[in-house]
Each structure stands twice: as C-alpha cells, then as structure tokens.
Jmol script that loads the backbone (N, CA, C; Angstrom):
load data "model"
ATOM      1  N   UNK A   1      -4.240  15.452   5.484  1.00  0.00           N
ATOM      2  CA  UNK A   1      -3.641  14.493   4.582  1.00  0.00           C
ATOM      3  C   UNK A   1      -2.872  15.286   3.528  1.00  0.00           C
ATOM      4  N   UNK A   2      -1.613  14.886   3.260  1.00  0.00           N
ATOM      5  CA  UNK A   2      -0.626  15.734   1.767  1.00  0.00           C
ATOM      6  C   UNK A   2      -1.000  14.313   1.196  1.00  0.00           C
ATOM      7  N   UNK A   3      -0.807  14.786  -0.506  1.00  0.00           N
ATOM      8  CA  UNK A   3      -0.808  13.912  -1.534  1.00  0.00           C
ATOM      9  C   UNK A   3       0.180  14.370  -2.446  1.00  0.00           C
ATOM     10  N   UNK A   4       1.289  13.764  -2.629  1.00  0.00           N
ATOM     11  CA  UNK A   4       2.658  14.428  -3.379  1.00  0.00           C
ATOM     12  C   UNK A   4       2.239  13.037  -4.351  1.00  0.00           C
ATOM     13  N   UNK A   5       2.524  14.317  -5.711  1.00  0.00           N
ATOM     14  CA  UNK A   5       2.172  13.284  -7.117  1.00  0.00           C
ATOM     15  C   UNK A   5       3.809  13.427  -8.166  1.00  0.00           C
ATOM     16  N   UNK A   6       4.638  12.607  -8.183  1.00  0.00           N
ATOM     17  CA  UNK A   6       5.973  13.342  -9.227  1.00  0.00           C
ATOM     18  C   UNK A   6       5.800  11.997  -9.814  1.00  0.00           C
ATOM     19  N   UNK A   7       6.689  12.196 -10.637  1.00  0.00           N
ATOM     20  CA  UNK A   7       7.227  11.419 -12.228  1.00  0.00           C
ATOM     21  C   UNK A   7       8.620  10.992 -11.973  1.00  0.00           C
ATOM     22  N   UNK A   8       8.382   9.411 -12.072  1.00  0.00           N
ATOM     23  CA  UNK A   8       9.718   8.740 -12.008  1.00  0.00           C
ATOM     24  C   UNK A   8       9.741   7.534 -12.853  1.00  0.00           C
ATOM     25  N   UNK A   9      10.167   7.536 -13.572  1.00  0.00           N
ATOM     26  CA  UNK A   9      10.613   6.364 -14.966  1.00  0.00           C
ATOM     27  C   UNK A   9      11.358   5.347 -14.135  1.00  0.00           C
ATOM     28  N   UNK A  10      10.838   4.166 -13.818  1.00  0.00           N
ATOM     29  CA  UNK A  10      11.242   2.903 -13.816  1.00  0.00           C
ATOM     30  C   UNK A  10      10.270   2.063 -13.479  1.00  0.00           C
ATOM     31  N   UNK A  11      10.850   1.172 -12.606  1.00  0.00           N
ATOM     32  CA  UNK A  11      10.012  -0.075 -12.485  1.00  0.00           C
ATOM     33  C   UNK A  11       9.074  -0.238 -10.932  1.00  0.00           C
ATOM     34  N   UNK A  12       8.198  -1.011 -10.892  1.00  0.00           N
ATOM     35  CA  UNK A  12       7.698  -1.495  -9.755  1.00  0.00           C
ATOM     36  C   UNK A  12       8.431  -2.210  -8.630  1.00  0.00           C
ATOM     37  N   UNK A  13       9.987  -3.059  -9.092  1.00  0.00           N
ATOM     38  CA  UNK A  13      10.813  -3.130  -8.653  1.00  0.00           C
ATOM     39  C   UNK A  13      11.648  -2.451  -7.966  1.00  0.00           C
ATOM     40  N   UNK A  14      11.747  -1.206  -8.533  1.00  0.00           N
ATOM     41  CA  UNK A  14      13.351  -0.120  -7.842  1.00  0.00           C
ATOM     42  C   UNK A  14      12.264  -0.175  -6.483  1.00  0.00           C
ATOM     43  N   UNK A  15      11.126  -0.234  -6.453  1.00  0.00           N
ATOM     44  CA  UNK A  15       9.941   0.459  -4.779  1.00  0.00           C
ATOM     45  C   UNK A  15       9.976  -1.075  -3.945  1.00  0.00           C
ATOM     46  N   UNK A  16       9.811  -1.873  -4.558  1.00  0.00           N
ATOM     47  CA  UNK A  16       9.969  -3.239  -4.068  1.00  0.00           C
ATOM     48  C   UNK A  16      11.054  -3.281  -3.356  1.00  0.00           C
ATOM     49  N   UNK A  17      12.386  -3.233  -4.228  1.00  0.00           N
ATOM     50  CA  UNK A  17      13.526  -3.363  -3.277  1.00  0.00           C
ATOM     51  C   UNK A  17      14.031  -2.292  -2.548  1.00  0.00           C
ATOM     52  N   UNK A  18      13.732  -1.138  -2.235  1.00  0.00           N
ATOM     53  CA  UNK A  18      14.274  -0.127  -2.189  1.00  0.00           C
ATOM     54  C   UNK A  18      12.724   0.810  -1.044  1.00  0.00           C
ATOM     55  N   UNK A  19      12.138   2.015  -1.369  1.00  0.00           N
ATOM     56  CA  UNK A  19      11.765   2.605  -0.492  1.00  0.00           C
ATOM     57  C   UNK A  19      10.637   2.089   0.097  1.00  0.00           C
ATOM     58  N   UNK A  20       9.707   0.947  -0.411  1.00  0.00           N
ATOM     59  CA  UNK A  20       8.735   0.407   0.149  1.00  0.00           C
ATOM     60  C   UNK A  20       9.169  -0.977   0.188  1.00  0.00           C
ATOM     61  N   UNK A  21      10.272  -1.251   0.428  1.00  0.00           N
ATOM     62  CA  UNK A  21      10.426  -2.825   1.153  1.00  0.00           C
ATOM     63  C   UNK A  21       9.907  -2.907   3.143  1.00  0.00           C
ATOM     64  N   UNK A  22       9.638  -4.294   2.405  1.00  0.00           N
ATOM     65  CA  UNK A  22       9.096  -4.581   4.122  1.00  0.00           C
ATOM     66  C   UNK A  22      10.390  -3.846   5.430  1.00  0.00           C
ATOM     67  N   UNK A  23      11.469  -4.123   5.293  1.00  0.00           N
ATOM     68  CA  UNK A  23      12.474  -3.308   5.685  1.00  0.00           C
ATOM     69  C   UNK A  23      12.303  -1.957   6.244  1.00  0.00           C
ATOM     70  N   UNK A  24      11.396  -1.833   5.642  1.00  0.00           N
ATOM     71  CA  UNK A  24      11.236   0.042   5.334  1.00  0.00           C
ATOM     72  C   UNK A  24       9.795   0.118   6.506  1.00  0.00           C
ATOM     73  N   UNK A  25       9.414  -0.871   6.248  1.00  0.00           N
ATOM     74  CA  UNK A  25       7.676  -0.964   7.300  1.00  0.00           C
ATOM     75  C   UNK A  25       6.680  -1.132   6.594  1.00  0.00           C
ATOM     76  N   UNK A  26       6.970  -1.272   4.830  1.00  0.00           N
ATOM     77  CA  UNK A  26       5.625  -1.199   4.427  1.00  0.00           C
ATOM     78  C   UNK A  26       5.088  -3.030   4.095  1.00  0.00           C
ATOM     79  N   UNK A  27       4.139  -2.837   3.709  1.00  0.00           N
ATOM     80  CA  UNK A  27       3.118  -3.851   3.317  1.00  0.00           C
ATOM     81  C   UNK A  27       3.055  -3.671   1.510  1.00  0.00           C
ATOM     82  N   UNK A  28       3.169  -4.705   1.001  1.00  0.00           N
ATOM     83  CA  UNK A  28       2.312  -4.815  -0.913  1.00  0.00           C
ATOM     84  C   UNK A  28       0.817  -5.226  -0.705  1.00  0.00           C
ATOM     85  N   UNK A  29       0.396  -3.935  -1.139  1.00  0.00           N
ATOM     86  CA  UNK A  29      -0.865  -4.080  -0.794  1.00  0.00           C
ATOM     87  C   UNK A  29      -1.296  -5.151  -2.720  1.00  0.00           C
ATOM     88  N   UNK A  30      -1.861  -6.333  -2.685  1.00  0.00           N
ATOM     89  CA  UNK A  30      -2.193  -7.313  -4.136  1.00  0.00           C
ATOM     90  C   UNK A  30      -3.214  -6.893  -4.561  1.00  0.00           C
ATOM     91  N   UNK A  31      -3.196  -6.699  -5.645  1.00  0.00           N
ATOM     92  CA  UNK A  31      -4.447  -6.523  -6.754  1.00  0.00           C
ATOM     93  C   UNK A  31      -4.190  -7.288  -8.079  1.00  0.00           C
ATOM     94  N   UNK A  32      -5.807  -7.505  -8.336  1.00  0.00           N
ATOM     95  CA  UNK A  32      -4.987  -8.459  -9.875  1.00  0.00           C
ATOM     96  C   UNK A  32      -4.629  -7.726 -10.496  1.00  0.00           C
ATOM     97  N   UNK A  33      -4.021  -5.979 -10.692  1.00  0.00           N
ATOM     98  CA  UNK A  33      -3.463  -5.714 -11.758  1.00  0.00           C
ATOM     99  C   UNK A  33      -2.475  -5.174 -11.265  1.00  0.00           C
ATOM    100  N   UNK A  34      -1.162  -5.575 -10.594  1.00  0.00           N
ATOM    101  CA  UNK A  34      -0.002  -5.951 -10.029  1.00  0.00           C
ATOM    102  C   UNK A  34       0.722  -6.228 -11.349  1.00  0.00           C
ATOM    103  N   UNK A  35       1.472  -5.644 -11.738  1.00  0.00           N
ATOM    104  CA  UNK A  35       2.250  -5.475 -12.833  1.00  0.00           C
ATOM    105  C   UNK A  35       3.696  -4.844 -12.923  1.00  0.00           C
ATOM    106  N   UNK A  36       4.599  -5.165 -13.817  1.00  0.00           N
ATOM    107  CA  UNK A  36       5.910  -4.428 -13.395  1.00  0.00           C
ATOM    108  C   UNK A  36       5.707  -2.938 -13.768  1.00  0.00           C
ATOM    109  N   UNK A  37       4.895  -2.688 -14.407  1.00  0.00           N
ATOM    110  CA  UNK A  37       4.569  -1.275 -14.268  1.00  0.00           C
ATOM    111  C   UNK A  37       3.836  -0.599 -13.542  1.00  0.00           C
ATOM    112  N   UNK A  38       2.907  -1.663 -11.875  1.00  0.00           N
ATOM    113  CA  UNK A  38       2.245  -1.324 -11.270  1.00  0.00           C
ATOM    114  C   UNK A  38       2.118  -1.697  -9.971  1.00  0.00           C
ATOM    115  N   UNK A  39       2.187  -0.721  -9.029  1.00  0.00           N
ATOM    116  CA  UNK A  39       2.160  -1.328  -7.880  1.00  0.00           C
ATOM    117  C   UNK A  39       1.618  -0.351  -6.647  1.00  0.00           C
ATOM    118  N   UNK A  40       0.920  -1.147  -5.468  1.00  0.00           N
ATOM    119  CA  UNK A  40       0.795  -0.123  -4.476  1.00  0.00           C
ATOM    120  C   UNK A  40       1.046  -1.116  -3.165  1.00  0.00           C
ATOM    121  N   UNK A  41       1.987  -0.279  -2.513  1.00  0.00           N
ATOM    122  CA  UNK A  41       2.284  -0.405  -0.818  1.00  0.00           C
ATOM    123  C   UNK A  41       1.612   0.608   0.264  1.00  0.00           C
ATOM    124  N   UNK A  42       1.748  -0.192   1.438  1.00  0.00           N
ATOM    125  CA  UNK A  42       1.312   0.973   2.107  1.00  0.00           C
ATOM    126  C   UNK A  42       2.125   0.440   3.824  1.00  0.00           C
ATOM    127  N   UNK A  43       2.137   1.619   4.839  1.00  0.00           N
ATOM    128  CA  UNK A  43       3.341   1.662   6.085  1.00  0.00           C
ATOM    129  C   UNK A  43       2.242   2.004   6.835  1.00  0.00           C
ATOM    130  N   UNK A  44       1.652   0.788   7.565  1.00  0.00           N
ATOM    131  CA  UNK A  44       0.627   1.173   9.065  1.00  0.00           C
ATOM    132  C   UNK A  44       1.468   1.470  10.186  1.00  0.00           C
ATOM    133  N   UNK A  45       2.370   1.772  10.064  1.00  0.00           N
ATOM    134  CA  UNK A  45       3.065   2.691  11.301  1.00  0.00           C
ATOM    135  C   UNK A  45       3.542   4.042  10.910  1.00  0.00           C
ATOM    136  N   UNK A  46       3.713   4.577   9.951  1.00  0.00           N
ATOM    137  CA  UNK A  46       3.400   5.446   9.416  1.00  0.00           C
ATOM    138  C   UNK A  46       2.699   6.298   8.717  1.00  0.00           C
ATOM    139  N   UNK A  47       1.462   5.679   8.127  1.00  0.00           N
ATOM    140  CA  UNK A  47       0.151   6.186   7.571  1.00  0.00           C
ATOM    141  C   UNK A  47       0.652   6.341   6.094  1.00  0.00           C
ATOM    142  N   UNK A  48       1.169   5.751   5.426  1.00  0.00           N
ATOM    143  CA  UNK A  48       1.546   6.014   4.577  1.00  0.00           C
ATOM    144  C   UNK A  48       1.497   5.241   2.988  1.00  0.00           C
ATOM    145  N   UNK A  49       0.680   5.585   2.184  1.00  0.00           N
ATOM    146  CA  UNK A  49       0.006   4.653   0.765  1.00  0.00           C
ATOM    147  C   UNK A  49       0.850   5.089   0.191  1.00  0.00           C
ATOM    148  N   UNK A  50       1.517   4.382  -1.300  1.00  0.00           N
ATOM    149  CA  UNK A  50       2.455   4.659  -2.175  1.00  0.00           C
ATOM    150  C   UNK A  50       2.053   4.244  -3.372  1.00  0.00           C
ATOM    151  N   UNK A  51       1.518   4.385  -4.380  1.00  0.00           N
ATOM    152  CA  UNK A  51       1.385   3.960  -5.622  1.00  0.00           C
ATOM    153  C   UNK A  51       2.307   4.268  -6.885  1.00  0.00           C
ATOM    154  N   UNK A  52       2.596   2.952  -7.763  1.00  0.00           N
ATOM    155  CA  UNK A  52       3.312   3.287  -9.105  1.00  0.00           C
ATOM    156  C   UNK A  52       2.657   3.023  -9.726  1.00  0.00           C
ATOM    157  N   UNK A  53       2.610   3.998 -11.240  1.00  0.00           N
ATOM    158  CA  UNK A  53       2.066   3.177 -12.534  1.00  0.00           C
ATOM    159  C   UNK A  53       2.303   3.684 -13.740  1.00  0.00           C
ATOM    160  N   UNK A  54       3.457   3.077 -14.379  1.00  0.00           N
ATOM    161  CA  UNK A  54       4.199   3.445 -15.519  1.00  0.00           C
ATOM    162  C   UNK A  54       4.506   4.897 -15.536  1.00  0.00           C
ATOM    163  N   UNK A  55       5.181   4.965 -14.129  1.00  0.00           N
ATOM    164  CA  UNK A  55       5.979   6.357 -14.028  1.00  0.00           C
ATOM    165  C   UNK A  55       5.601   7.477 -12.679  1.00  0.00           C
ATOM    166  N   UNK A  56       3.670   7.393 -12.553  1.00  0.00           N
ATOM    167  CA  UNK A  56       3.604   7.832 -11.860  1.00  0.00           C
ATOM    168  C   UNK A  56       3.532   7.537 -10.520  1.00  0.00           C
ATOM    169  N   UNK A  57       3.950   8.595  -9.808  1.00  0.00           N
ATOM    170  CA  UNK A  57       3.841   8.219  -8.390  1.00  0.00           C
ATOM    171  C   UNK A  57       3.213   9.020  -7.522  1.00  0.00           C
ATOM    172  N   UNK A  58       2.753   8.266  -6.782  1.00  0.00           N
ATOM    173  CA  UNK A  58       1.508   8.887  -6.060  1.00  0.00           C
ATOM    174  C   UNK A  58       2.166   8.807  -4.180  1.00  0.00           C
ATOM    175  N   UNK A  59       2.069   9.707  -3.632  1.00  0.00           N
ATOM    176  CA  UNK A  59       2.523   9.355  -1.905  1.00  0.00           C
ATOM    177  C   UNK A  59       1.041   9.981  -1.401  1.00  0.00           C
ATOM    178  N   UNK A  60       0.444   9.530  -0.514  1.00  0.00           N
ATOM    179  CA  UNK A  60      -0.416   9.964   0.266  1.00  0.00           C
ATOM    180  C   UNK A  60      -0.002   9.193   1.980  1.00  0.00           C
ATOM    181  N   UNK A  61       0.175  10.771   2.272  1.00  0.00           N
ATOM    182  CA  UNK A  61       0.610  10.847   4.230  1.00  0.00           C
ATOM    183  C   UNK A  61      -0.825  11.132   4.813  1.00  0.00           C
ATOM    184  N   UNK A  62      -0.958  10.268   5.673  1.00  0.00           N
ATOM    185  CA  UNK A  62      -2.097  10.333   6.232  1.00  0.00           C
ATOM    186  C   UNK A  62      -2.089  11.129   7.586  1.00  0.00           C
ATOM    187  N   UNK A  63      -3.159  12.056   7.930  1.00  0.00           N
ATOM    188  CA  UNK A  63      -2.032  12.622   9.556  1.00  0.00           C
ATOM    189  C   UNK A  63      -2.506  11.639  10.891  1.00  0.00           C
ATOM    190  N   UNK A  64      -3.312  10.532  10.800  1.00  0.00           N
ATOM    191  CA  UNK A  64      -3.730   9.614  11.799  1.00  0.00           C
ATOM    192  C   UNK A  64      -4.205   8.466  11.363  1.00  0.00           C
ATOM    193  N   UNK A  65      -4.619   7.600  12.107  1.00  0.00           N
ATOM    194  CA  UNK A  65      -4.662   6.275  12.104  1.00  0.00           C
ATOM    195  C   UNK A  65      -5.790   6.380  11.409  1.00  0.00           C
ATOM    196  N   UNK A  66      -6.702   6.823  12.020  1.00  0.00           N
ATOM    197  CA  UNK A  66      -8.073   7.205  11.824  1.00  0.00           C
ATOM    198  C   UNK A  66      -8.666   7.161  10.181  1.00  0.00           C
ATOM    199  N   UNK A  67      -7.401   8.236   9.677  1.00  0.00           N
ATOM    200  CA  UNK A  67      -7.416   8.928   8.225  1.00  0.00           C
ATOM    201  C   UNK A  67      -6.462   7.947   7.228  1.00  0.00           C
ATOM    202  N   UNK A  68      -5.945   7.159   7.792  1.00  0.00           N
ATOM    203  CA  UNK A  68      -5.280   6.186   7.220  1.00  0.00           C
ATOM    204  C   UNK A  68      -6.222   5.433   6.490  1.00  0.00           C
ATOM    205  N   UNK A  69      -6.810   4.645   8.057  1.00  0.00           N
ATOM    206  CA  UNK A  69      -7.808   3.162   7.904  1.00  0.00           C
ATOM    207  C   UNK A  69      -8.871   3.487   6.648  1.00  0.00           C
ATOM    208  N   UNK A  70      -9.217   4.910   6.718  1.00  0.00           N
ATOM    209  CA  UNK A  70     -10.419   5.267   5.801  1.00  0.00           C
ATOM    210  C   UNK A  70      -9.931   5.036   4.288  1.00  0.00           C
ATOM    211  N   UNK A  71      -8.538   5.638   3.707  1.00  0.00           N
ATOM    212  CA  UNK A  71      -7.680   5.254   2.979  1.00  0.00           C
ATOM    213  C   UNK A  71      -7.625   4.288   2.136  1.00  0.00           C
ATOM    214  N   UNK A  72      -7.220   3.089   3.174  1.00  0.00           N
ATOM    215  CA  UNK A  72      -7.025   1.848   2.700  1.00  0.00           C
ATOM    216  C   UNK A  72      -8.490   1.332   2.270  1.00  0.00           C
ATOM    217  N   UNK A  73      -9.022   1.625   3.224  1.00  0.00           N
ATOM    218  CA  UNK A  73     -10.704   0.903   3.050  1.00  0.00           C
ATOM    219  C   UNK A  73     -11.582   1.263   1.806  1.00  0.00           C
ATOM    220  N   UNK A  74     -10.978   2.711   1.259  1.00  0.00           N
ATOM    221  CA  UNK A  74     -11.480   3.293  -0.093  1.00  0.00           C
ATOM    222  C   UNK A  74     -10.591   2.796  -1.251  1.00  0.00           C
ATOM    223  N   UNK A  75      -9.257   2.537  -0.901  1.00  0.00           N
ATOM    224  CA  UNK A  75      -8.575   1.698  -1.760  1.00  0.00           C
ATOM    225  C   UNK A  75      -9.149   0.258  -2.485  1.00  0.00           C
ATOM    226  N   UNK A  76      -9.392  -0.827  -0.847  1.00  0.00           N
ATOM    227  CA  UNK A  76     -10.193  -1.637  -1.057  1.00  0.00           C
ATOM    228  C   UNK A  76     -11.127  -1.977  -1.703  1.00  0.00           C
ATOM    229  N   UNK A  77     -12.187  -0.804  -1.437  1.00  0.00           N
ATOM    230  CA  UNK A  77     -13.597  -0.561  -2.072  1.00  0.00           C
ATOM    231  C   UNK A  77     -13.353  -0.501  -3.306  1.00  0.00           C
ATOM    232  N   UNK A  78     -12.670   0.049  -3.958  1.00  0.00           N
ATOM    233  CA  UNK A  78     -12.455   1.140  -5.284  1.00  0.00           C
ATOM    234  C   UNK A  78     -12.112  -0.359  -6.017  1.00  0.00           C
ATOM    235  N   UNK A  79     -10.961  -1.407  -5.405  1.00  0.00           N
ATOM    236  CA  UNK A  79     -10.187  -2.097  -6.263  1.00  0.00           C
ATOM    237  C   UNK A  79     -11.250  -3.456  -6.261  1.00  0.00           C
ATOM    238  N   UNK A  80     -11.940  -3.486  -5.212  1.00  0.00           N
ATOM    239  CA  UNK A  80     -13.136  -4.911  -5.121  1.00  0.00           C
ATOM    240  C   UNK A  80     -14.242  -4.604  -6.434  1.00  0.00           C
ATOM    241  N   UNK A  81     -14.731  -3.407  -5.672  1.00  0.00           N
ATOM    242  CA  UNK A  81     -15.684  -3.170  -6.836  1.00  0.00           C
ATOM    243  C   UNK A  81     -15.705  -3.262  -8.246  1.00  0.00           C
ATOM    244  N   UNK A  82     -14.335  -2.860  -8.591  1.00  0.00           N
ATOM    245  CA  UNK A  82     -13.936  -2.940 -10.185  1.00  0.00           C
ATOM    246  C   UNK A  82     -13.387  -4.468 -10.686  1.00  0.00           C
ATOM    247  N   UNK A  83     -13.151  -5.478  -9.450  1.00  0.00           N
ATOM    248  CA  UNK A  83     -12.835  -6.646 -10.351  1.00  0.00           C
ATOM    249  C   UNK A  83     -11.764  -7.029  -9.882  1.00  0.00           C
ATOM    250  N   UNK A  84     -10.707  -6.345  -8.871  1.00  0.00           N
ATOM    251  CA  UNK A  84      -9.330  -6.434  -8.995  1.00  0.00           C
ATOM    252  C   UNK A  84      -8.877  -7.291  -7.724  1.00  0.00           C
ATOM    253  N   UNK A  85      -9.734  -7.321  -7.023  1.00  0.00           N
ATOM    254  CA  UNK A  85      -9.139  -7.536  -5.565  1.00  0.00           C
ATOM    255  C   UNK A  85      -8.691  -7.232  -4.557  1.00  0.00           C
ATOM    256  N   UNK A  86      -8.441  -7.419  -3.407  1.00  0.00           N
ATOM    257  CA  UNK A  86      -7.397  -6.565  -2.480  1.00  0.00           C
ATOM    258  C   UNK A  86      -6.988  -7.249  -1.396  1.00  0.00           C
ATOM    259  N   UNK A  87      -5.768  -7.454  -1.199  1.00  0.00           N
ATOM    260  CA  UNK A  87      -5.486  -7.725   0.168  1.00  0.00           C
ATOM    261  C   UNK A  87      -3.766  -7.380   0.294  1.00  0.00           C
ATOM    262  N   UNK A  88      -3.391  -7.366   1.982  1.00  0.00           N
ATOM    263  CA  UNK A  88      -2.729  -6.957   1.843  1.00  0.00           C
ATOM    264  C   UNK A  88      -1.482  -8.107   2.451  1.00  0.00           C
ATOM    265  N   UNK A  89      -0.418  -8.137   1.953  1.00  0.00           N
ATOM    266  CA  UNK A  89       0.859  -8.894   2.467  1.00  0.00           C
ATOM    267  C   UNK A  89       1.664  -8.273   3.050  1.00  0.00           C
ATOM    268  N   UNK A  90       1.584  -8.554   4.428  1.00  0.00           N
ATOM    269  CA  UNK A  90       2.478  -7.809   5.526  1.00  0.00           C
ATOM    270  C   UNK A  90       4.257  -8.544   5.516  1.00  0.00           C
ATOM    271  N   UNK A  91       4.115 -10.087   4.848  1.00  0.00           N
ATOM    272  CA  UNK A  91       5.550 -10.369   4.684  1.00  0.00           C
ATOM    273  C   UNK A  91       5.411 -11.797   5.382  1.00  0.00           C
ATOM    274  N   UNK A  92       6.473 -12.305   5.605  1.00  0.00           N
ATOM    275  CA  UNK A  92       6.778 -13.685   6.201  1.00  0.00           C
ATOM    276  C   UNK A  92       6.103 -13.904   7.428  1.00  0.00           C
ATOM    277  N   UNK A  93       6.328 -13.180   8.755  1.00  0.00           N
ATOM    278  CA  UNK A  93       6.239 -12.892   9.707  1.00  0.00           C
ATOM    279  C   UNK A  93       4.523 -12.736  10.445  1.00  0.00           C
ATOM    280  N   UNK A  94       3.904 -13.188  11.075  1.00  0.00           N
ATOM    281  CA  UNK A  94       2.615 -13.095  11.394  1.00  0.00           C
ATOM    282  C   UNK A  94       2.762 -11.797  12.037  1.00  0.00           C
ATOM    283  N   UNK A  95       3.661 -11.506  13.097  1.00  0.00           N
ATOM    284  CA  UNK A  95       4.121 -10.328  14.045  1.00  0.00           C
ATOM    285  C   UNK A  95       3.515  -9.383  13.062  1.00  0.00           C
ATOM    286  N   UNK A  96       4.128  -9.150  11.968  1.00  0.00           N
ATOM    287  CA  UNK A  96       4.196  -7.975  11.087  1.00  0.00           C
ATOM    288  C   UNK A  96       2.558  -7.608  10.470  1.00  0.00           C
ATOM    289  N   UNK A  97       1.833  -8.472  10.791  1.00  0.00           N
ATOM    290  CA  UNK A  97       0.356  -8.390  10.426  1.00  0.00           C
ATOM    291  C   UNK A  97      -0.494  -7.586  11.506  1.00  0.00           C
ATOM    292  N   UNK A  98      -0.118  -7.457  12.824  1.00  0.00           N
ATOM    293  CA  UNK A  98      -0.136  -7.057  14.206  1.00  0.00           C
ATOM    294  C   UNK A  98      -0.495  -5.486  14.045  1.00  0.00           C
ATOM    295  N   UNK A  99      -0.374  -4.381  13.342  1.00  0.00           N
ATOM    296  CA  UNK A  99      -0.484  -2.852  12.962  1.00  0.00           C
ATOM    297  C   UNK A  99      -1.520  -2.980  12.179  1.00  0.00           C
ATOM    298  N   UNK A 100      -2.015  -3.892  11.929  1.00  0.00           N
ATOM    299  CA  UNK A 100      -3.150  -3.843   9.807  1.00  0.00           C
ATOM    300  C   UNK A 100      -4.495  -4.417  11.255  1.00  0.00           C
ATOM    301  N   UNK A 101      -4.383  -5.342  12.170  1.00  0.00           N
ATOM    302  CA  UNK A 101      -5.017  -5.353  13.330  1.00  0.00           C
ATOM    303  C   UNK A 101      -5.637  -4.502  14.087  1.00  0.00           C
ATOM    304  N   UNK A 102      -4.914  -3.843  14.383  1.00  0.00           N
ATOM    305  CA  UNK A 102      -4.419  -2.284  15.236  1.00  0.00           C
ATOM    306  C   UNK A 102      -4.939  -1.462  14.695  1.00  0.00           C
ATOM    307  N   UNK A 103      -5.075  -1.629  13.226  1.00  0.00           N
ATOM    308  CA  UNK A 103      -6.131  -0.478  12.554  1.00  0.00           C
ATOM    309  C   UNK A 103      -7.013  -1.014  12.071  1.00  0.00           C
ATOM    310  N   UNK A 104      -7.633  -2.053  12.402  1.00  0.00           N
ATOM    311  CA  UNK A 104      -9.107  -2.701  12.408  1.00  0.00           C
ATOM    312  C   UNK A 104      -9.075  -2.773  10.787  1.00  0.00           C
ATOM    313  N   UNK A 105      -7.918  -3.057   9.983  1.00  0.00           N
ATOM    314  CA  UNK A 105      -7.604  -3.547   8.594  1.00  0.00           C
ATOM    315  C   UNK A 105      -7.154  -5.152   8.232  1.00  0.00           C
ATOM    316  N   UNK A 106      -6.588  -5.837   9.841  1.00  0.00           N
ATOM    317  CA  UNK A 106      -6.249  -7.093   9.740  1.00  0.00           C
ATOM    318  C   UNK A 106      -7.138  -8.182   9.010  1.00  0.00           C
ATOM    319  N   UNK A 107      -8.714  -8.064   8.672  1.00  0.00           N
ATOM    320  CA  UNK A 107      -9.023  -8.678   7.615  1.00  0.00           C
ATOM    321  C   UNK A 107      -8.419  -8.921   6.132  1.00  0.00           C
ATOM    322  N   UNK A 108      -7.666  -7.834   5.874  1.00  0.00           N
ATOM    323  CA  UNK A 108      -7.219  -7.912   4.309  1.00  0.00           C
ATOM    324  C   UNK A 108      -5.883  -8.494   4.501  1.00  0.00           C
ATOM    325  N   UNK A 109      -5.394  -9.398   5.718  1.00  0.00           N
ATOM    326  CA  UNK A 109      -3.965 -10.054   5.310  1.00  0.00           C
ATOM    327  C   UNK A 109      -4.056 -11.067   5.197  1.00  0.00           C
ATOM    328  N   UNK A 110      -3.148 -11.369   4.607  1.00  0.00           N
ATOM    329  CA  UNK A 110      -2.950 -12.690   4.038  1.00  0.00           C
ATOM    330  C   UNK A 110      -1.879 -13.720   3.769  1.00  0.00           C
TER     331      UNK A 110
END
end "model"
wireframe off; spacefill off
backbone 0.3
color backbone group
C-alpha cells in the first residue's frame, strides 16, 4: 500500500467535479461530517481512497482488492464508531454499485 499525503488549498468541490468524479470511477464515500471542507471518495476498480480536509490530502493506493476491502472496512469502523456514519454512493446507476459487491463492500450502498 503507498499513502501520498500533500497540501492543496481549496474546496471539496474542485475533487467532486474534477479527479474523484464518478466519471473518473470513484464513489463519495457519506459521513455526517461531509463538509465543503471535507470529503472522502474512493475507486473499487482501482483500489483507491482519497480524502480532503481543509487542505489536506490524503491518497491511499491499495495494491489488491484484498487490501482495499480491509481499507474501506477500517474507514467504516473508524467513522461508525465515532458517530458519523458511512455509506457509500456509487451514483445514479445500480450497474455502478456492481465493484462495492465484488468486494464484498456492497452493503454500504446506497
């Protein structure tokens, strides 16, 4: 697994429309503290979690499915336990829920 951490000043938006749009393959993964200064996606065809939060950014590449699912599921854990919630929105499309399945994650869509 790499975990690349840099500093980028803007919004939860520029990732929305831009490198983590559904377009792109990813999923908004919801939490109640979803904020324009906060956000996390994640790409089950690529293994790939993305977090913002007032600047920072977080990428974690997963090198398998395997190391992914564990990922998300500690994400989950981490964000249930504290109050926040979790699930994930694959987009309009049921099709697109079909990979979060595939990695035995399709419980968290919604």
């Amino acid at each position: 697994m790499k975990v690349i951490q840099e500093f980028c000043p803007s919004d939860r938006y520029t990732y929305d429309m831009g490198l983590c749009s559904l377009g792109n393959g990813f999923s908004q993964i919801d939490t109640k503290q979803d904020a324009p200064y906060f956000g996390i996606w994640a790409n089950p065809k690529k293994f790939i979690i993305f977090s913002y939060c007032e600047g920072d950014c977080t990428t974690t590449i997963c090198d398998n499915p395997a190391e992914f699912a564990v990922e998300v599921n500690r994400c989950a854990d981490w964000n249930i336990e504290n109050g926040y919630g979790f699930a994930i929105d694959p987009g309009w499309h049921h099709k697109d829920c079909d990979p979060w399945y595939n990695l035995g994650l399709g419980h968290f869509c919604h």
